[in-house]
N, CA, C and O atoms as CSV, one atom per row, in Angstrom:
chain,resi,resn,atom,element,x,y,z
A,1,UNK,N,N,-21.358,-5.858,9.453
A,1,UNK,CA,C,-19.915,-6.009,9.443
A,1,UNK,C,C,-19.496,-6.576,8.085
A,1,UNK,O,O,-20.194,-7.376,7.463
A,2,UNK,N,N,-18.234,-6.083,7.634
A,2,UNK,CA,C,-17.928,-6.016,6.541
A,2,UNK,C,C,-16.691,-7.268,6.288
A,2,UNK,O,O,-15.749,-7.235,7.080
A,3,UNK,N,N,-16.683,-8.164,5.402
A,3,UNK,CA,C,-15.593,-9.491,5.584
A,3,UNK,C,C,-14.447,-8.912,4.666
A,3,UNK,O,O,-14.656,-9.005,3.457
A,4,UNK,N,N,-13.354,-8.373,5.040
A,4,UNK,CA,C,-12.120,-7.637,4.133
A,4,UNK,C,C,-11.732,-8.569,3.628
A,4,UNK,O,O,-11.439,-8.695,2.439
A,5,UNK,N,N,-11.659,-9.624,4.759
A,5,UNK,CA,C,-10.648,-10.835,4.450
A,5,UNK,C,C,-10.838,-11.497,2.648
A,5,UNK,O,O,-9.941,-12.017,1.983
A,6,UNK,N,N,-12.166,-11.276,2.255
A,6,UNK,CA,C,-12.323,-12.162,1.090
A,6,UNK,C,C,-12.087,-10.868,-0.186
A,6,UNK,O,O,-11.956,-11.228,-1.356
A,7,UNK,N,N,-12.056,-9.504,0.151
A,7,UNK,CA,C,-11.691,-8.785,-0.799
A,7,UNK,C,C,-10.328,-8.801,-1.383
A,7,UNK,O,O,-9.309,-8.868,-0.697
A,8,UNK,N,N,-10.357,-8.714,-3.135
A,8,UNK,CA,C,-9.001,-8.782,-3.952
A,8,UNK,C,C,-8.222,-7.348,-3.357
A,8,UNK,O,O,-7.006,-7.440,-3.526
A,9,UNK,N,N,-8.498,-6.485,-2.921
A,9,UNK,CA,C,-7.784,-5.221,-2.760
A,9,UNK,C,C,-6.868,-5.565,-1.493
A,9,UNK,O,O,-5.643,-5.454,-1.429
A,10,UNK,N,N,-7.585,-5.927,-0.687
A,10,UNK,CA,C,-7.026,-6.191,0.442
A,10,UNK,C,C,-5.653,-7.646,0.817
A,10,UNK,O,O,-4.667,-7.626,1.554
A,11,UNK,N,N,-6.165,-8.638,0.003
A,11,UNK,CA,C,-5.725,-9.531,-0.451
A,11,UNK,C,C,-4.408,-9.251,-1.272
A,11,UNK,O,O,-3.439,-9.953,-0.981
A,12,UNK,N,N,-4.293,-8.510,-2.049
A,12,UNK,CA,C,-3.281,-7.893,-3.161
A,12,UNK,C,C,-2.857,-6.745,-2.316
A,12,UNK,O,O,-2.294,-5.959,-3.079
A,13,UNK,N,N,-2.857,-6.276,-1.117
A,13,UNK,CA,C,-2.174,-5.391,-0.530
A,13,UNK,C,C,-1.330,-6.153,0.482
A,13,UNK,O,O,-0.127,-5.984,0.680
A,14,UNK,N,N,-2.224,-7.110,1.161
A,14,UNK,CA,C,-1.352,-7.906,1.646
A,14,UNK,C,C,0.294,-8.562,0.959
A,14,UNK,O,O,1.422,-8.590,1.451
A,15,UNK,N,N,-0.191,-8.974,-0.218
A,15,UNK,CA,C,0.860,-9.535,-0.595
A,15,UNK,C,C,2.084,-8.472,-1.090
A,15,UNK,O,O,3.273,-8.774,-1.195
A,16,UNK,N,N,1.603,-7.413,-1.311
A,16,UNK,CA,C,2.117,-5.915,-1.243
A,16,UNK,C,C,3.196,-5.828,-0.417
A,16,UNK,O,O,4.377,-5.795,-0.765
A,17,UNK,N,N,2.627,-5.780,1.016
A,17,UNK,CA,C,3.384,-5.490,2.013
A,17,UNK,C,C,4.863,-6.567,2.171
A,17,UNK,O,O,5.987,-6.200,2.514
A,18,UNK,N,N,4.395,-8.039,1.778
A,18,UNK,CA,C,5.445,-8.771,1.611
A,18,UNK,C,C,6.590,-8.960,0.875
A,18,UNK,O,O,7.645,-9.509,1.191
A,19,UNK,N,N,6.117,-8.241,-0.522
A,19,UNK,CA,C,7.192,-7.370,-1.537
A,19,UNK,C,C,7.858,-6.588,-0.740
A,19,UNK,O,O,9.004,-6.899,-0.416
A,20,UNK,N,N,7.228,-5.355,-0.248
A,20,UNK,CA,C,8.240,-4.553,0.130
A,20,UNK,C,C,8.996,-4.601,1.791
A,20,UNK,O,O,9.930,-4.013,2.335
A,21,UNK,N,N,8.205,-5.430,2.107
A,21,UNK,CA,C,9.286,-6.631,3.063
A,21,UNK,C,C,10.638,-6.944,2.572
A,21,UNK,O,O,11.738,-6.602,3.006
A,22,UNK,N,N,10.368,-7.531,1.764
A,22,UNK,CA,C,11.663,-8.329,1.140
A,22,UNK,C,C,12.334,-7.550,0.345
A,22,UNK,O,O,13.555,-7.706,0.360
A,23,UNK,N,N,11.872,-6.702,-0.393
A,23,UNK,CA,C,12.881,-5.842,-1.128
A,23,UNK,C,C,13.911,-4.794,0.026
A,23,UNK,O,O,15.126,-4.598,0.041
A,24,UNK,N,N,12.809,-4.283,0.906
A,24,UNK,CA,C,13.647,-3.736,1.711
A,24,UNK,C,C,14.722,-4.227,2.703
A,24,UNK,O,O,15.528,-3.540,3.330
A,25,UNK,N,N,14.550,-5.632,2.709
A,25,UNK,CA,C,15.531,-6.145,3.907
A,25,UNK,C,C,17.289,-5.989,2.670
A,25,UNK,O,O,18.472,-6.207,2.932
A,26,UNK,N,N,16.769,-5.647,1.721
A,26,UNK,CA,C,18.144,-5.504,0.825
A,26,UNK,C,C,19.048,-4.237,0.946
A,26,UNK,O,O,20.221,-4.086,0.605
A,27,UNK,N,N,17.997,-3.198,1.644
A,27,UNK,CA,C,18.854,-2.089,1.410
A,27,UNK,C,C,19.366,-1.667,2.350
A,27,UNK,O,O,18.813,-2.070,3.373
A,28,UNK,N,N,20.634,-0.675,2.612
A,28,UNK,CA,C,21.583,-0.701,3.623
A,28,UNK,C,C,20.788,-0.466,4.534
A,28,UNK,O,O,19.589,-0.187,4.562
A,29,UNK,N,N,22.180,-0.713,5.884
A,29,UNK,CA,C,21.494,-0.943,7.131
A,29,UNK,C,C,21.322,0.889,7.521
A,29,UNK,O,O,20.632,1.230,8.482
A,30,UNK,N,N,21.948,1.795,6.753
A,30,UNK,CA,C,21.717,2.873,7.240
A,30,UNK,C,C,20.631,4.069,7.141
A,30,UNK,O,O,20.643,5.272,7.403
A,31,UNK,N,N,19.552,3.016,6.560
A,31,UNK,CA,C,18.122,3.268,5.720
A,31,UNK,C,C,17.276,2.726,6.567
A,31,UNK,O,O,16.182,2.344,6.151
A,32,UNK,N,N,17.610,2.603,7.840
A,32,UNK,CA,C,17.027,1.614,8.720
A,32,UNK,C,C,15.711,2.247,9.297
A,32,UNK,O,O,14.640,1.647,9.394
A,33,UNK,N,N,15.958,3.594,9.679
A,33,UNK,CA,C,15.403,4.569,10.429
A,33,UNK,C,C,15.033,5.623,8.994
A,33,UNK,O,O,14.833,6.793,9.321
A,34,UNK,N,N,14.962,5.433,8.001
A,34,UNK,CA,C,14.499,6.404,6.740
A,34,UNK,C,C,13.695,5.882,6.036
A,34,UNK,O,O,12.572,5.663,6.491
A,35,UNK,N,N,14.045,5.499,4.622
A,35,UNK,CA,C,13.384,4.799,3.607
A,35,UNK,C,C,12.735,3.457,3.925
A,35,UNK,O,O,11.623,3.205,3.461
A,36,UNK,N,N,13.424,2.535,4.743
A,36,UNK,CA,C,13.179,1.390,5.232
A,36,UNK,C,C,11.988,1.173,5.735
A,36,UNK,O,O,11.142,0.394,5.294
A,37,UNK,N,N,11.878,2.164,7.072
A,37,UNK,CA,C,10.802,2.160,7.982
A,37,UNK,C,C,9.174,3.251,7.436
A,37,UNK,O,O,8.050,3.233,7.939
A,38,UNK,N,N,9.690,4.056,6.298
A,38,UNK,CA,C,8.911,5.017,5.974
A,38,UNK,C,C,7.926,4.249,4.846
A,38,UNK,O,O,6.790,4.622,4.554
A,39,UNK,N,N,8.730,2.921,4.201
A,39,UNK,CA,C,8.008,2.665,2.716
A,39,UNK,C,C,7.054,1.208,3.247
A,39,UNK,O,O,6.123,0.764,2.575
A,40,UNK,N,N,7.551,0.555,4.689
A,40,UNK,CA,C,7.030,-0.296,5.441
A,40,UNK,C,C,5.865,0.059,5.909
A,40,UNK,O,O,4.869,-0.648,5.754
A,41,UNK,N,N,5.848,1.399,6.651
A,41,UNK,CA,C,4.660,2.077,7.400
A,41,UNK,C,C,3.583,2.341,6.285
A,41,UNK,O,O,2.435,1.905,6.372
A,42,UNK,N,N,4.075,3.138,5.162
A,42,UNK,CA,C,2.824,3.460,4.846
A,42,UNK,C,C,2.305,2.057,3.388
A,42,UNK,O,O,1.303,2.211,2.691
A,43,UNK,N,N,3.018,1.143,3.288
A,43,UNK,CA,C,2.796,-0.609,3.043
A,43,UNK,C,C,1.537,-0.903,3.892
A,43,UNK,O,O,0.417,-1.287,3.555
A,44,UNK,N,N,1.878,-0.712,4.664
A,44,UNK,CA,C,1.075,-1.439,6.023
A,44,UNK,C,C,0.106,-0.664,6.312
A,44,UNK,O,O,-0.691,-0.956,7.204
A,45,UNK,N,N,0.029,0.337,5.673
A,45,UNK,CA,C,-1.221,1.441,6.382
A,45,UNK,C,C,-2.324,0.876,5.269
A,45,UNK,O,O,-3.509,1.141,5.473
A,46,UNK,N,N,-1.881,-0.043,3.874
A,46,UNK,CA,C,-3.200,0.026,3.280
A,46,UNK,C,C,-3.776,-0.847,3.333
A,46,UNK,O,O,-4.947,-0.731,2.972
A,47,UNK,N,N,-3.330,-2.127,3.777
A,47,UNK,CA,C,-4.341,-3.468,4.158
A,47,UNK,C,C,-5.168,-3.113,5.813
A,47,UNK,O,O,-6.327,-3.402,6.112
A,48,UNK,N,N,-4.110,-2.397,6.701
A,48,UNK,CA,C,-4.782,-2.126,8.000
A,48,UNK,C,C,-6.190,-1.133,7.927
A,48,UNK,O,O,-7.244,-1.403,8.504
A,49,UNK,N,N,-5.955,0.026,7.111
A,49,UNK,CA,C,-6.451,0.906,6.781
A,49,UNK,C,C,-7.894,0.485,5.718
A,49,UNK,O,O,-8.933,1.145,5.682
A,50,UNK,N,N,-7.666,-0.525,5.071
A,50,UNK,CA,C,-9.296,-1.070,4.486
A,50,UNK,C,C,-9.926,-1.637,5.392
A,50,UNK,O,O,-11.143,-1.503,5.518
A,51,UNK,N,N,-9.015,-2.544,6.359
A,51,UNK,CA,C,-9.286,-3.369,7.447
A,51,UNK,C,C,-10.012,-2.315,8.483
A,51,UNK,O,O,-11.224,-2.526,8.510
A,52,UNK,N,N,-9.679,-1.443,9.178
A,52,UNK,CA,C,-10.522,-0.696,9.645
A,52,UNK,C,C,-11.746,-0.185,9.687
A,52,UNK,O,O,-12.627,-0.225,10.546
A,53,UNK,N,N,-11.660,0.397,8.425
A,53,UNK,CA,C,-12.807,0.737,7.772
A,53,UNK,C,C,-14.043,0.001,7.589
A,53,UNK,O,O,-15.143,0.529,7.753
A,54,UNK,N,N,-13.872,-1.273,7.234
A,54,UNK,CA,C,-14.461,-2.472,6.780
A,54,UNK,C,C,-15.191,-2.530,8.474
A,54,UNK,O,O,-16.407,-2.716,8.518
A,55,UNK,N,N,-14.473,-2.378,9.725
A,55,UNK,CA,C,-14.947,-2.364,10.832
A,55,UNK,C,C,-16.201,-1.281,11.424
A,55,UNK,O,O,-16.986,-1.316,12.372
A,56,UNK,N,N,-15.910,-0.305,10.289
A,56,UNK,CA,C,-16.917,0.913,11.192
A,56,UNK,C,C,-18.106,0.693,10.688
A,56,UNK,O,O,-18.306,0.044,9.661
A,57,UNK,N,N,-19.246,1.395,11.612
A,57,UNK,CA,C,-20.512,1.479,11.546
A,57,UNK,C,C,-21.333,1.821,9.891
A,57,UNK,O,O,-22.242,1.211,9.329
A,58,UNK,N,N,-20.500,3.125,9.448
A,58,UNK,CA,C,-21.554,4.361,8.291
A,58,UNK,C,C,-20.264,4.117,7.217
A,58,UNK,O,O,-19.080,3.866,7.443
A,59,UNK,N,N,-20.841,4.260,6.236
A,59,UNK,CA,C,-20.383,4.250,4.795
A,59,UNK,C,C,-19.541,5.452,4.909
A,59,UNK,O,O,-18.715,5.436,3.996
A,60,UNK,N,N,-19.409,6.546,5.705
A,60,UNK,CA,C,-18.474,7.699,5.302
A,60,UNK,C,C,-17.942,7.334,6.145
A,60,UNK,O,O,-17.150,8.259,6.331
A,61,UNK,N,N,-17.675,6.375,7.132
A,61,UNK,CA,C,-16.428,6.588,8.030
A,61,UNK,C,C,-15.591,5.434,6.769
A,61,UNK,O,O,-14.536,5.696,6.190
A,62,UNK,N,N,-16.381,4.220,6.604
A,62,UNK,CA,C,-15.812,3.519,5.855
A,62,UNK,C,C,-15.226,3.705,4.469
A,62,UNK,O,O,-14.585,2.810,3.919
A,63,UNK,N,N,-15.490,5.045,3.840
A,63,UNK,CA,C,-14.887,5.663,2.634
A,63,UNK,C,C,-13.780,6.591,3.054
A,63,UNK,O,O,-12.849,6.816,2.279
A,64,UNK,N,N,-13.853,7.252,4.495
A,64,UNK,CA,C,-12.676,7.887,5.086
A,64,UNK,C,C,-11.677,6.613,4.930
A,64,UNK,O,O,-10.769,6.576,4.100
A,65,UNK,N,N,-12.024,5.427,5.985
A,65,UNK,CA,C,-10.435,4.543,5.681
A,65,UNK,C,C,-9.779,4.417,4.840
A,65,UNK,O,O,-8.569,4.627,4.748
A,66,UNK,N,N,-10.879,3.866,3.737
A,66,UNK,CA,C,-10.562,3.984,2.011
A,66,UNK,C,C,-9.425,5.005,1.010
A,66,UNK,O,O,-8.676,4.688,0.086
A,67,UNK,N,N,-9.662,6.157,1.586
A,67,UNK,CA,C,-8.924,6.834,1.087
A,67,UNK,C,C,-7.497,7.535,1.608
A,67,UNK,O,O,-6.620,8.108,0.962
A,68,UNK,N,N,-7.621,7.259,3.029
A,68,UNK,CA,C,-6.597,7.042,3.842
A,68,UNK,C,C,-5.869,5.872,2.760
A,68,UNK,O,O,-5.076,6.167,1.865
A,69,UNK,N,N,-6.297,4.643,3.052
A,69,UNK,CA,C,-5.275,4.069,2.498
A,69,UNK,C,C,-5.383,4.080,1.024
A,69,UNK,O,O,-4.877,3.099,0.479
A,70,UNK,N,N,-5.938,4.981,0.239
A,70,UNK,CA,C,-5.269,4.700,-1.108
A,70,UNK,C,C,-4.101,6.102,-1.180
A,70,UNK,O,O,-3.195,6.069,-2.012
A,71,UNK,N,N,-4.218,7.029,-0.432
A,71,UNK,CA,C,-3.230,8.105,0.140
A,71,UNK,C,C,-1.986,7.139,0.659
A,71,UNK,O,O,-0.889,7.693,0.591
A,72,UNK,N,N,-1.986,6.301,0.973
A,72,UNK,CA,C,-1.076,5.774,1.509
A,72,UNK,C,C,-0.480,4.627,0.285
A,72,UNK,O,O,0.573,4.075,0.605
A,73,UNK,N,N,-0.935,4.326,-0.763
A,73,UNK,CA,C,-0.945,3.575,-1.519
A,73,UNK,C,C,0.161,4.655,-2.930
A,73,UNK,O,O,0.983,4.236,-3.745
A,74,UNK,N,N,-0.215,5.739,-2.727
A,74,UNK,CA,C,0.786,6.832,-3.751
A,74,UNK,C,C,1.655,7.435,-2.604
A,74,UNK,O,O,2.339,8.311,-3.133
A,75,UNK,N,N,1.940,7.360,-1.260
A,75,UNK,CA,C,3.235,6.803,-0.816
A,75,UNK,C,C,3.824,6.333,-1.321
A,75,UNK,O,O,4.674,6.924,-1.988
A,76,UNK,N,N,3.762,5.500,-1.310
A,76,UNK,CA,C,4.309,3.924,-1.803
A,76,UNK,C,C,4.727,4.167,-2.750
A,76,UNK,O,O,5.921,4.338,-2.997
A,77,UNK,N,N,3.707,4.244,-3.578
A,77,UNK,CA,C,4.279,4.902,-5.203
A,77,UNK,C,C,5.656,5.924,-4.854
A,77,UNK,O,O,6.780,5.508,-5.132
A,78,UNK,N,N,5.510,6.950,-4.382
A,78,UNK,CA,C,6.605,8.088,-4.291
A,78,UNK,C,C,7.502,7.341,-3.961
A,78,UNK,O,O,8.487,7.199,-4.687
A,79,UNK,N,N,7.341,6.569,-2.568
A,79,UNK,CA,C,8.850,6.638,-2.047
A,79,UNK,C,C,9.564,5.528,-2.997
A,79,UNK,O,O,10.782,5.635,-3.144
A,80,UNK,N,N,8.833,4.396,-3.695
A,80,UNK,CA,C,9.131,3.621,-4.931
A,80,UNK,C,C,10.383,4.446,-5.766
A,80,UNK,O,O,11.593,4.220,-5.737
A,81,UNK,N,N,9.808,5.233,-6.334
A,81,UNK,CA,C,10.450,6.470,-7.327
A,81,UNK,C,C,11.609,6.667,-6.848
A,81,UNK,O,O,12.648,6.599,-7.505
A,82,UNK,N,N,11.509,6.979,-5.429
A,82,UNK,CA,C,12.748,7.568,-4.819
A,82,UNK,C,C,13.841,7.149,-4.507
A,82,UNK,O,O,14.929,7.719,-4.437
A,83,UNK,N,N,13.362,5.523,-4.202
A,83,UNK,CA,C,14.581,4.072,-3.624
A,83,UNK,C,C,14.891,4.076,-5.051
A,83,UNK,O,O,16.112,4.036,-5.199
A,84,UNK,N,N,14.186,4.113,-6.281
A,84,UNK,CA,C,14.718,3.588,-8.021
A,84,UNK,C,C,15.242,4.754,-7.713
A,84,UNK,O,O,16.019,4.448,-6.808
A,85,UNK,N,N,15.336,5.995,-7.883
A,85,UNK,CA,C,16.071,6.987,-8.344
A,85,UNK,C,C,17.564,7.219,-6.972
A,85,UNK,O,O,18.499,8.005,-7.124
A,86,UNK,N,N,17.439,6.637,-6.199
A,86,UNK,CA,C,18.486,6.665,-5.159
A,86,UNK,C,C,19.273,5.135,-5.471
A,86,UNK,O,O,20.192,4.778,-4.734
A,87,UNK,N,N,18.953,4.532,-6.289
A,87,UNK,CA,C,19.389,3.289,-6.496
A,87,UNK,C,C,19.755,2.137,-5.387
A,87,UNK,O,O,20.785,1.472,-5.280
A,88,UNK,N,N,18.273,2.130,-4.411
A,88,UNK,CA,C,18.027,1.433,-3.692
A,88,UNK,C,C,17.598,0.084,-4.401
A,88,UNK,O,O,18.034,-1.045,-4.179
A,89,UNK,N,N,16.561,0.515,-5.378
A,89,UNK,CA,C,15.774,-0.678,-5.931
A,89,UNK,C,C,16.522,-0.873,-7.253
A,89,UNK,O,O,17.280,0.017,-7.637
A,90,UNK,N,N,16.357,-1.934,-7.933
A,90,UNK,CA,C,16.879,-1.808,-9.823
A,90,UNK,C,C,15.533,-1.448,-9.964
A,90,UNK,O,O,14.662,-1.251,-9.117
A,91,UNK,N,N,15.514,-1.381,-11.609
A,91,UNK,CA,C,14.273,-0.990,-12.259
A,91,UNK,C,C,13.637,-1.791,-12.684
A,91,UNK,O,O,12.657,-1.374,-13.301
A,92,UNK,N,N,13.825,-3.428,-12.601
A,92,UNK,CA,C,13.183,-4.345,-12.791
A,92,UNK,C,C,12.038,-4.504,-11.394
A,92,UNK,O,O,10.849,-4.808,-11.484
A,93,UNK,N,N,12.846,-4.183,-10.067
A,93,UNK,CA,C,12.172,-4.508,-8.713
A,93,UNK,C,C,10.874,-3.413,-8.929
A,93,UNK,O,O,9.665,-3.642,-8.957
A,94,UNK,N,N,11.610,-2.159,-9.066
A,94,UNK,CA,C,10.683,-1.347,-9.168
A,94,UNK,C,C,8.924,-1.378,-10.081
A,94,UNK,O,O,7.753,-1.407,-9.702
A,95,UNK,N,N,9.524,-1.356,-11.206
A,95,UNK,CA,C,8.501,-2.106,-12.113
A,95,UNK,C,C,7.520,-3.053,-11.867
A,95,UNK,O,O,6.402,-2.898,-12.358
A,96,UNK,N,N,7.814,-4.129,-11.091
A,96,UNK,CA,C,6.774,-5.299,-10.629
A,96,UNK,C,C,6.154,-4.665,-9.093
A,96,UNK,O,O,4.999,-4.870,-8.720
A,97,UNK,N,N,6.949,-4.043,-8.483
A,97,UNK,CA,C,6.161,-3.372,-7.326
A,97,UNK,C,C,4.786,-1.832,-7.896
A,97,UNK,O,O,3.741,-1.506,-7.333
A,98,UNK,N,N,5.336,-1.349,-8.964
A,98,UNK,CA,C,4.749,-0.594,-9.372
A,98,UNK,C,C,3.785,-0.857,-10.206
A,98,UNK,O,O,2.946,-0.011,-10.515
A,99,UNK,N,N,3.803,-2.415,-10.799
A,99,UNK,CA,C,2.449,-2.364,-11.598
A,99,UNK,C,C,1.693,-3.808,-10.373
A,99,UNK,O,O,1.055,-4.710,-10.916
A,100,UNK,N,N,1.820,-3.822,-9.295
A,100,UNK,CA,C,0.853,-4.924,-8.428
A,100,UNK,C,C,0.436,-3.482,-7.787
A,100,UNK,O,O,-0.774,-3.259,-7.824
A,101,UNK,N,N,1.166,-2.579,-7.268
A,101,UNK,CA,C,0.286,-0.983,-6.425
A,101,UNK,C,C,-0.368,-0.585,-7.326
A,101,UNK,O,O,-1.503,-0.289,-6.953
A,102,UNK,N,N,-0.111,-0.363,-8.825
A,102,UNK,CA,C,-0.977,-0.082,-9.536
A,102,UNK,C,C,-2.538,-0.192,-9.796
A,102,UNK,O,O,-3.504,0.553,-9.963
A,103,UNK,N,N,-2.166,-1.862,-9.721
A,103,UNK,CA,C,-3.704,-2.530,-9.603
A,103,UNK,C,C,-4.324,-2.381,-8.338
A,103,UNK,O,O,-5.540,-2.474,-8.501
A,104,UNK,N,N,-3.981,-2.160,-6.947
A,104,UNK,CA,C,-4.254,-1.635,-5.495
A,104,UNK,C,C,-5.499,-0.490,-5.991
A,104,UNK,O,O,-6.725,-0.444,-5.885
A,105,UNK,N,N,-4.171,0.594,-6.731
A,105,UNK,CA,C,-4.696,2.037,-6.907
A,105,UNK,C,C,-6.225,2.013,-7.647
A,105,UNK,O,O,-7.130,2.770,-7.297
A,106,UNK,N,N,-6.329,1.181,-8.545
A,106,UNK,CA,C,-7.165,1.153,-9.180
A,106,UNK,C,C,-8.386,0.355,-8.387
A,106,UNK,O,O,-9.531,0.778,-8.548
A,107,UNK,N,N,-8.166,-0.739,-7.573
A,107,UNK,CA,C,-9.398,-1.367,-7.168
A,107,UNK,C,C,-9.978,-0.385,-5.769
A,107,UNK,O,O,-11.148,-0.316,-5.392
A,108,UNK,N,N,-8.794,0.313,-5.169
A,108,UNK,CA,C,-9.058,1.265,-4.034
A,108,UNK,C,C,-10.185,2.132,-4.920
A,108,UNK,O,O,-11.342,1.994,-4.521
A,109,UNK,N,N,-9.968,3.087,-6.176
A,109,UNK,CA,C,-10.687,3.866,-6.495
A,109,UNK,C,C,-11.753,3.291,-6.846
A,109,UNK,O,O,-12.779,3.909,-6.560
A,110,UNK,N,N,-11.868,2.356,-7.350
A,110,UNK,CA,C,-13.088,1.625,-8.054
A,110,UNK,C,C,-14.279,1.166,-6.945
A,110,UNK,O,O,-15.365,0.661,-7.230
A,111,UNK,N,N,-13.693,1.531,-5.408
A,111,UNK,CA,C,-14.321,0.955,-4.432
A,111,UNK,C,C,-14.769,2.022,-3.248
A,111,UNK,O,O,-15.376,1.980,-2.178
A,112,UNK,N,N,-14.033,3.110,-4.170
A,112,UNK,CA,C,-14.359,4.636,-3.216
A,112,UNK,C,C,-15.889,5.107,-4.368
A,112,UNK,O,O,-16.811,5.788,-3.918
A,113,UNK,N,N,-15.878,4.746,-5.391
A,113,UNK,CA,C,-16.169,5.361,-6.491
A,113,UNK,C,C,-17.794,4.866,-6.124
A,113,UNK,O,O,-18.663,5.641,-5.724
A,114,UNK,N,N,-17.991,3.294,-6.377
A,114,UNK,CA,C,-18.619,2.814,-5.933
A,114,UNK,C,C,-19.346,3.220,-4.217
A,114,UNK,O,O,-20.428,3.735,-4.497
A,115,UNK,N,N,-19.278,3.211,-3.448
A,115,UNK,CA,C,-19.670,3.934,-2.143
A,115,UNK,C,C,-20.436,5.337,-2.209
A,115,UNK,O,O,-21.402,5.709,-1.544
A,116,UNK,N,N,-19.629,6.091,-3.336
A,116,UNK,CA,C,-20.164,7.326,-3.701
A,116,UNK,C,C,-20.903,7.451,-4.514
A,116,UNK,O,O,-21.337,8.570,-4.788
């Protein structure tokens, strides 16, 4: 069994999800059921989603989670793009959410890479 809890990826996704917690409680209430709930879900799919993984038996189920959630990690990225370009987010919010996923993106690959 695998301890997620002490990994930086997971750790830095967590705090991920709490960014876009808070950024999103800013944007209208009529984004409630769209952007809101869509950029939350797949937030949350990448700390759960290492977390899983970290649970299974074989190295390929545990590189499946992996990439699940780094798929879910350029979500994030997109729908990012999309709240800045819909002028949900400013481009300052955007920017600091985009270079902490950044570093996600990179320790996710560095940890698929590794496995393989």
């Amino acid at each position: 069994m695998r301890n997620f809890r002490n990994w930086d990826v997971w750790q830095n996704s967590r705090i991920l999800v709490k960014e876009i917690y808070l950024v999103t409680n800013g944007f209208p209430n009529e984004e409630k059921f769209g952007m809101i709930s869509q950029l939350r879900r797949a937030a949350v799919s990448i700390p759960t989603n290492i977390a899983e993984g970290a649970g299974r038996n074989t190295q390929k189920d545990f590189r499946h989670f992996l990439n699940v959630a780094i798929g879910s990690a350029f979500e994030v990225e997109t729908l990012l793009i999309l709240s800045a370009d819909v002028e949900l987010i400013s481009i300052t919010q955007f920017e600091e959410l985009l270079s902490s996923l950044t570093v996600i993106q990179k320790q996710l690959n560095a940890f698929i890479t590794k496995l393989n």
